[in-house]
DRENTIVO-868271 format. One record per residue: x, y negated, z negated of N, C-alpha, C in turn; residue in one letter. Coordinates in nm, 2 decimals, padded with zeros to 4 digits. Layout:
DRENTIVO-868271
[[X, Y, Z], [X, Y, Z], [X, Y, Z], A]
...
end
This chain:
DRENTIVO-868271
[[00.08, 00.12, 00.00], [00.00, 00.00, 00.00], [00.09, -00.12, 00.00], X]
[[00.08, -00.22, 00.07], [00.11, -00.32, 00.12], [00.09, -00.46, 00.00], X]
[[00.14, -00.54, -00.07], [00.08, -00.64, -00.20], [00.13, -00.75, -00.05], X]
[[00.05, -00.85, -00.06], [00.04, -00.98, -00.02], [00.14, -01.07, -00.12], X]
[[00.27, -01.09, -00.19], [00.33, -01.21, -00.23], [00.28, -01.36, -00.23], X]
[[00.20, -01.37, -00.13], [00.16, -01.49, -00.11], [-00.05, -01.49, -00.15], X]
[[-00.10, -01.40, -00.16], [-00.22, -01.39, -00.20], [-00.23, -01.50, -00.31], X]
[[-00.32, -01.51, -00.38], [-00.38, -01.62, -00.52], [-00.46, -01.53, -00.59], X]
[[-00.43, -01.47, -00.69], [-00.45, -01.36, -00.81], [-00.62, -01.42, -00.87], X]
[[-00.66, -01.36, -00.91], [-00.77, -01.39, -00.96], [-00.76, -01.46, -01.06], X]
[[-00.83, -01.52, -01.10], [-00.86, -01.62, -01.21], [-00.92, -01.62, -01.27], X]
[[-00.97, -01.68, -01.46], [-01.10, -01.73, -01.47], [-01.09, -01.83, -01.46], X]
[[-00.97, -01.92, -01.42], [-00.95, -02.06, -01.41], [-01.01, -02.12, -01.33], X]
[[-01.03, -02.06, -01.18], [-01.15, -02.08, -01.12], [-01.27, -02.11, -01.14], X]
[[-01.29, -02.23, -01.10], [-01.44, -02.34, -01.13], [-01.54, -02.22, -01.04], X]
[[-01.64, -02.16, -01.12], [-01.75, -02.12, -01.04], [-01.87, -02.22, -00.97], X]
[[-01.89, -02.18, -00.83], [-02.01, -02.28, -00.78], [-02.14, -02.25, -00.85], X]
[[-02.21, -02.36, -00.91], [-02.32, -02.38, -01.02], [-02.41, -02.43, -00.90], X]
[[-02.52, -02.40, -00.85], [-02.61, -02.50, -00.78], [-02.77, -02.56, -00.92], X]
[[-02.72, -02.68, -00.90], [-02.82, -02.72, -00.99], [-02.90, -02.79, -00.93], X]
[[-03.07, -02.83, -00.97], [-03.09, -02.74, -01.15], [-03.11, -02.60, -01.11], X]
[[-03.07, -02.57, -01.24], [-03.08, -02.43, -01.24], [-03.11, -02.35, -01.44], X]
[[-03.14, -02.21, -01.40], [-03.15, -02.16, -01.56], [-03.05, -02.13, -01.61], X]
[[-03.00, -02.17, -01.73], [-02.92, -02.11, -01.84], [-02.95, -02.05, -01.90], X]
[[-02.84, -01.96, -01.98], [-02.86, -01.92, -02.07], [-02.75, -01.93, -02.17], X]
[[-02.75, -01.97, -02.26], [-02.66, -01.96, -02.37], [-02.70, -01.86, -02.51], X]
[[-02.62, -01.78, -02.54], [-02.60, -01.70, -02.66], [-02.57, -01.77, -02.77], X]
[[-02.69, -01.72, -02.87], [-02.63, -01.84, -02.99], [-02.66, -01.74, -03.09], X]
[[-02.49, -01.74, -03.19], [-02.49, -01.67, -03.33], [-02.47, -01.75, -03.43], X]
[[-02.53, -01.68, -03.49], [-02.55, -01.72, -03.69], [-02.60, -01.63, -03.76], X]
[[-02.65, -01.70, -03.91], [-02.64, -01.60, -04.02], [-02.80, -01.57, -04.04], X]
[[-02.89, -01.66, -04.02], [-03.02, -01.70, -04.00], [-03.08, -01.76, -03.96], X]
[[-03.22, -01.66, -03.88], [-03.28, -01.64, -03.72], [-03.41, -01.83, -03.74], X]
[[-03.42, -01.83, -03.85], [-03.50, -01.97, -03.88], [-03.40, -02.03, -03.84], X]
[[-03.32, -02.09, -03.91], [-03.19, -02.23, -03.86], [-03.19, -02.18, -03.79], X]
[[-03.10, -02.10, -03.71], [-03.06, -02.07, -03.55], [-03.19, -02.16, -03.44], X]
[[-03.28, -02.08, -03.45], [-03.44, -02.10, -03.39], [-03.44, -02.29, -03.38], X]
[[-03.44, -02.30, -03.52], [-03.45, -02.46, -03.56], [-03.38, -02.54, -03.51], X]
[[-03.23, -02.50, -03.50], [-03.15, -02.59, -03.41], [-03.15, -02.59, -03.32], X]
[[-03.16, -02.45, -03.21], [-03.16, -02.45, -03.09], [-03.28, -02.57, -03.03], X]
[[-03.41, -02.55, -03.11], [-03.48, -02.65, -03.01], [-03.49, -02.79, -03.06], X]
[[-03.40, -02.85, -03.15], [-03.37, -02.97, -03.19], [-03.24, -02.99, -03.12], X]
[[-03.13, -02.90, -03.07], [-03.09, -02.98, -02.99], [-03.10, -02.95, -02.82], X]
[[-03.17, -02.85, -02.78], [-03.23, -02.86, -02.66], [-03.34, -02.92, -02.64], X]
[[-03.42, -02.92, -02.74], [-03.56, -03.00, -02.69], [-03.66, -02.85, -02.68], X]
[[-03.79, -02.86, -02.70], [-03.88, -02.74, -02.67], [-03.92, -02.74, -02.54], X]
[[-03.92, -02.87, -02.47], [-03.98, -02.86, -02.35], [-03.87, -02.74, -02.21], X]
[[-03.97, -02.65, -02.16], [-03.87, -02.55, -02.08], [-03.80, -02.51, -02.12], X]
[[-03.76, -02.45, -02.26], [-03.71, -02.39, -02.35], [-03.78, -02.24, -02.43], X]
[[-03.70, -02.10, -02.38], [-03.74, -02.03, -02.41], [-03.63, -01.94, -02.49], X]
[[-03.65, -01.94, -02.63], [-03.57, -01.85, -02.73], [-03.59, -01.70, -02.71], X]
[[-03.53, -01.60, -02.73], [-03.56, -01.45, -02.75], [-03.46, -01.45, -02.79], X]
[[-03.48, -01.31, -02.92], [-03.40, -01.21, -02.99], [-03.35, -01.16, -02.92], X]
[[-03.17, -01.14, -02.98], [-03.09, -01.05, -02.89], [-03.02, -00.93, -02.93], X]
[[-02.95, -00.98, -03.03], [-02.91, -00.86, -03.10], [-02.89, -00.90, -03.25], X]
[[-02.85, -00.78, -03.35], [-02.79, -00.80, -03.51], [-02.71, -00.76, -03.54], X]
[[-02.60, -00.80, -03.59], [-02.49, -00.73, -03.62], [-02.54, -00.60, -03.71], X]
[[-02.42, -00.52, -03.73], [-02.46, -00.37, -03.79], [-02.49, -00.38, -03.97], X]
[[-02.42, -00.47, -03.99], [-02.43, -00.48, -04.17], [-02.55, -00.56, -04.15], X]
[[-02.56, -00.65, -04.08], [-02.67, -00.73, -04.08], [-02.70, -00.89, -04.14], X]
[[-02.53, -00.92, -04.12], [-02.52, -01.01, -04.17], [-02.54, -01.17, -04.06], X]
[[-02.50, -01.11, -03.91], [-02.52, -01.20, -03.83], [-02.62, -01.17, -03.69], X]
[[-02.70, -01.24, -03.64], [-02.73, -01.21, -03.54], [-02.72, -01.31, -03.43], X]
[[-02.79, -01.24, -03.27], [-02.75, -01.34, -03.14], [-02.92, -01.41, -03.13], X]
[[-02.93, -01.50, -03.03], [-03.07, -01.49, -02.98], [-03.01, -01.56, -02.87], X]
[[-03.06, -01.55, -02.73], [-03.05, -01.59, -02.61], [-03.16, -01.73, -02.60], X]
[[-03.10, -01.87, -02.57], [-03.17, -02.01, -02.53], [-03.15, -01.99, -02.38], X]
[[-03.27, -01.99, -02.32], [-03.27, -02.06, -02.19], [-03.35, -02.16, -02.13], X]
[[-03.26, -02.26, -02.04], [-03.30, -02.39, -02.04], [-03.26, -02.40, -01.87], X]
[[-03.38, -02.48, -01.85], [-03.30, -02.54, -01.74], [-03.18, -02.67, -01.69], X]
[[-03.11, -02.68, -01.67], [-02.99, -02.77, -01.67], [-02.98, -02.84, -01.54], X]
[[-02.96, -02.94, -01.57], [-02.98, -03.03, -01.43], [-02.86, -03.04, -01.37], X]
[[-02.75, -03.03, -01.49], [-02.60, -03.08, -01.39], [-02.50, -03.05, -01.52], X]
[[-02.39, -03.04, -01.45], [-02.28, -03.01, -01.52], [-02.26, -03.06, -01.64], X]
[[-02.21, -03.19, -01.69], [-02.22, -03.28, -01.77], [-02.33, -03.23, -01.92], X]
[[-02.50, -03.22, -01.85], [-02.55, -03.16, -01.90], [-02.53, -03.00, -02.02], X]
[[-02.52, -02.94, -01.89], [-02.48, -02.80, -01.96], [-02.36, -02.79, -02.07], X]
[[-02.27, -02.90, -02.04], [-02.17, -02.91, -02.11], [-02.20, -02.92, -02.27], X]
[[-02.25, -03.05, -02.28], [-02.29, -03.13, -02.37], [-02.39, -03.06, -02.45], X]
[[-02.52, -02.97, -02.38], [-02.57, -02.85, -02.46], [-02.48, -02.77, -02.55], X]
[[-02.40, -02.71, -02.46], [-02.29, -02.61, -02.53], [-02.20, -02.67, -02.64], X]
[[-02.15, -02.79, -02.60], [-02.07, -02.87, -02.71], [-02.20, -02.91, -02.87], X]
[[-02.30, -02.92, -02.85], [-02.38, -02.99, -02.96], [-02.41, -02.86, -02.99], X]
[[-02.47, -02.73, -02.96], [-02.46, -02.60, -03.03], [-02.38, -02.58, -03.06], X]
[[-02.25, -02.60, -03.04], [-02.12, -02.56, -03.11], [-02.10, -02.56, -03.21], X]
[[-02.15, -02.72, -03.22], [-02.13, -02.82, -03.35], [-02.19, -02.81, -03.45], X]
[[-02.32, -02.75, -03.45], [-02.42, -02.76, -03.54], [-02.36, -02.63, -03.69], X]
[[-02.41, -02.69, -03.75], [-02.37, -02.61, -03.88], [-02.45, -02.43, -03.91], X]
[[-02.55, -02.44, -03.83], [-02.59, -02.33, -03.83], [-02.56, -02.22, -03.74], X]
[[-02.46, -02.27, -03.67], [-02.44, -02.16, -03.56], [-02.28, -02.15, -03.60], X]
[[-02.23, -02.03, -03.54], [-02.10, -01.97, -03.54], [-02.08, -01.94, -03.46], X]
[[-02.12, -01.88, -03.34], [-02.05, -01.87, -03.21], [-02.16, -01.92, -03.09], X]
[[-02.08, -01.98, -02.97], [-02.22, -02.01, -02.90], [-02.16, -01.93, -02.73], X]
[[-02.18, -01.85, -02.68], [-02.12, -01.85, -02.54], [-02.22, -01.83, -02.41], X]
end
């Protein structure tokens, strides 16, 4: 088999094309499914905003729930993810 030297290796560094608007989804973890719930739609907004249960961790101390939203534009989506980040009831957001 032949390797190309000159090929461009895959990346995640690679900007993916987003056509907006479009649906999101962001994963959001914490310790409790009320706050979690509570912040998601104080900082998304309830309008076109739909929460579902996703998973619990095994001891049962954390769980996921999936926010999807529709996002108008980059900037947007960003700024979602950064203000979930931030909020004190969440632990991981991806």
């Amino acid at each position: 088999m032949k390797i190309d030297p000159f090929a461009k290796p895959f990346s995640c560094k690679d900007k993916p094309k987003i056509n907006y608007p479009c649906a999101w989804t962001y994963k959001v973890i914490g310790a409790d499914e009320k706050e979690l719930r509570a912040a998601i739609a104080t900082i998304l907004g309830k309008k076109n905003l739909l929460i579902s249960y996703s998973h619990a961790s095994s001891g049962g101390k954390y769980l996921s729930l999936n926010a999807e939203i529709i996002v108008e534009d980059d900037e947007s989506r960003l700024r979602h993810y950064q203000n979930l980040k931030n909020h004190a009831a969440v632990k991981v957001v991806m």
